[in-house]
N, C-alpha and C positions, 0 to 999 in steps of 0.2 A: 753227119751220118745219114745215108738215104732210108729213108720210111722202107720199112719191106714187110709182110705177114709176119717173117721169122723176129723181127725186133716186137710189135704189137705183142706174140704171142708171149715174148720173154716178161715184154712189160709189163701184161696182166696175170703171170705167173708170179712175178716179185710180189708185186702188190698183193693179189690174192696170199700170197703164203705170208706176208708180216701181217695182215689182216689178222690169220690164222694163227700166227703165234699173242698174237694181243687177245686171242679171244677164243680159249681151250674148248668153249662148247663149239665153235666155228670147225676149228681141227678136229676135234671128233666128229662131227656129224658128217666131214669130207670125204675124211679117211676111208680108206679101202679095207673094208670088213665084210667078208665074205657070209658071217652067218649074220649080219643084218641085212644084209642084202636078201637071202633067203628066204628069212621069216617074217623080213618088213616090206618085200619088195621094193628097198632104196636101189633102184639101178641107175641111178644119179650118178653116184657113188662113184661109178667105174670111168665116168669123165672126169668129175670132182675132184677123184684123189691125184690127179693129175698136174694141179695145179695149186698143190699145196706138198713141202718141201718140209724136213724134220727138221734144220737150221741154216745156220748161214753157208756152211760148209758142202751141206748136201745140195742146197739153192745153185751154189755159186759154180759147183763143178758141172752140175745139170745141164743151166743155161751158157756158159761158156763154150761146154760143146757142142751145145745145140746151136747156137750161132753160130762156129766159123762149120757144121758139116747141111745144118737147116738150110745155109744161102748157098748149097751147092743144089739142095735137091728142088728149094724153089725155084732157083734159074734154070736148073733142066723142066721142072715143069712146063715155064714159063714160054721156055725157047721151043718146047714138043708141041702147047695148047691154047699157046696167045698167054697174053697177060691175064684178063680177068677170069678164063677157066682155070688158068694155070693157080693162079693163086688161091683159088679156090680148092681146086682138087690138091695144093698143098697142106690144108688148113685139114683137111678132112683125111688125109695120108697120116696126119702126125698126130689128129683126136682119136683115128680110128685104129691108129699104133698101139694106142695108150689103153686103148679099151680094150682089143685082142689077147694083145699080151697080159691082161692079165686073169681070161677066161681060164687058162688051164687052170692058175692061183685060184681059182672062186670055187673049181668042183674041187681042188683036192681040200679043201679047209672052211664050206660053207656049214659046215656040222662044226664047229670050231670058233667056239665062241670066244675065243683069247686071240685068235691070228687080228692083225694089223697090216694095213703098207702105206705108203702114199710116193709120191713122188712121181717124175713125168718122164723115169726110164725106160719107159718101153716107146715112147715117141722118141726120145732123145739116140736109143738104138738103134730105132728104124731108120732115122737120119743117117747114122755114122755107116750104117750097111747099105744104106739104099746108094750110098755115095762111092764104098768100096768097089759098088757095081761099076758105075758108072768111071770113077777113075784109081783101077785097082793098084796102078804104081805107083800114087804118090803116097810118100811118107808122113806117115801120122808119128805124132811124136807122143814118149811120155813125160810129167814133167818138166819138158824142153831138153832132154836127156839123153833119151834113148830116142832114136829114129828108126821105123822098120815102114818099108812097102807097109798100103794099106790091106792089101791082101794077107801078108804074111802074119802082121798084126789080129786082124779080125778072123783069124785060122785057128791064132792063139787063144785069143780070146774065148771063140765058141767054145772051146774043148775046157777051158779053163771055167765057164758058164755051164756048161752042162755037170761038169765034175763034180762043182759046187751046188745047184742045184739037186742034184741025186743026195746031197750031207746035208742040207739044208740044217742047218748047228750055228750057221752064223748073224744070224737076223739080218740078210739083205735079200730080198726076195729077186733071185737069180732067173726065178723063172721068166721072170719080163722083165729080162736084157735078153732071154735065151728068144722068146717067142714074138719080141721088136725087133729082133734083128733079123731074124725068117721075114716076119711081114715086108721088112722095109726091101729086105732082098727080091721076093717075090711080087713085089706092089712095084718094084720099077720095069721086071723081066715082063708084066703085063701089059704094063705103059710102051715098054723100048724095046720087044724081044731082041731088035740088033747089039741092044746094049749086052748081053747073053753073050752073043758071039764077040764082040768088039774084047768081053773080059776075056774070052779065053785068048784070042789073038794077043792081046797083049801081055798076060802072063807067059804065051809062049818065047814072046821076045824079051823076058826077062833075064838078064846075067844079074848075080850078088856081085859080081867084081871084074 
């Protein structure tokens, strides 16, 4: 398996989050907690909880997908800014995913001294969107089950993220999938704006059958 940013970064996600389950003061002090952040100024925090994961199930789905859509956005880096910017301005595309997305989450619940999150879905969105950009008609699967365009998919999705986010009832903080997936769309249309046009050209030449 070739060395890349996106493998390093999975490696020190695993590791960091079994860290964190062996050692519950570790996962707390990571955790994305909006009213300590506030009143303790832990802005750590908004990188930290990034790379600490609720179990094996939330770990394994994260990093999965973030490897096969991570080594699409680092190879377009790579191929736009040479290798060492490239890889660099990836590393800082997927921390600074993780951070964004979850600003709106910090003002609406930094008075909120019970709210929680952690996980590394708001970089792992930005990935999956920033990629959509870039090649909107390949099929993302769910599963291995269902196959749709990636555009068609990530259409659903948002409207399915925003829905859920407005009920917020279900303990998965929707907001950063909804505000990763913006960043990742808008962090490559500033990188590629051709990439802008190439997606609408090629949705235009889109047939379902």
């Amino acid at each position: 398996m070739e060395l890349s940013a996106t493998i390093i970064l999975i490696g020190i996600t695993v590791l960091t989050s079994y860290q964190a389950w062996k050692k519950p003061d570790l996962l707390e002090r990571w955790m994305f907690t909006p009213y300590l952040i506030h009143t303790k100024n832990q802005w750590d925090r908004f990188v930290l909880s990034g790379f600490v994961h609720k179990d094996n199930i939330h770990l394994l789905f994260n990093m999965f997908t973030f490897y096969f859509f991570g080594r699409v956005i680092e190879m377009f880096l790579m191929y736009r800014l040479g290798t060492g910017l490239g890889m660099a301005t990836y590393v800082l595309f997927y921390i600074g995913a993780i951070v964004i997305a979850d600003i709106p989450t910090y003002f609406k619940h930094k008075d909120d001294y019970r709210y929680r999150a952690l996980g590394a879905s708001g970089g792992v969105a930005a990935a999956v969107f920033g990629s959509i950009v870039i090649m909107p008609l390949s099929d993302i699967c769910l599963f291995g089950i269902i196959c749709l365009p990636g555009f068609v998919l990530g259409l659903l999705f948002l409207i399915y993220t925003y829905v859920q986010s407005k009920k917020g009832n279900d303990g998965i903080n929707h907001g950063a999938h909804l505000y990763g997936a913006i960043f990742g769309i808008v962090f490559i249309l500033i990188i590629s704006p051709q990439s802008g046009m190439n997606f609408i050209e090629q949705i235009k030449s889109f047939r379902p059958f």
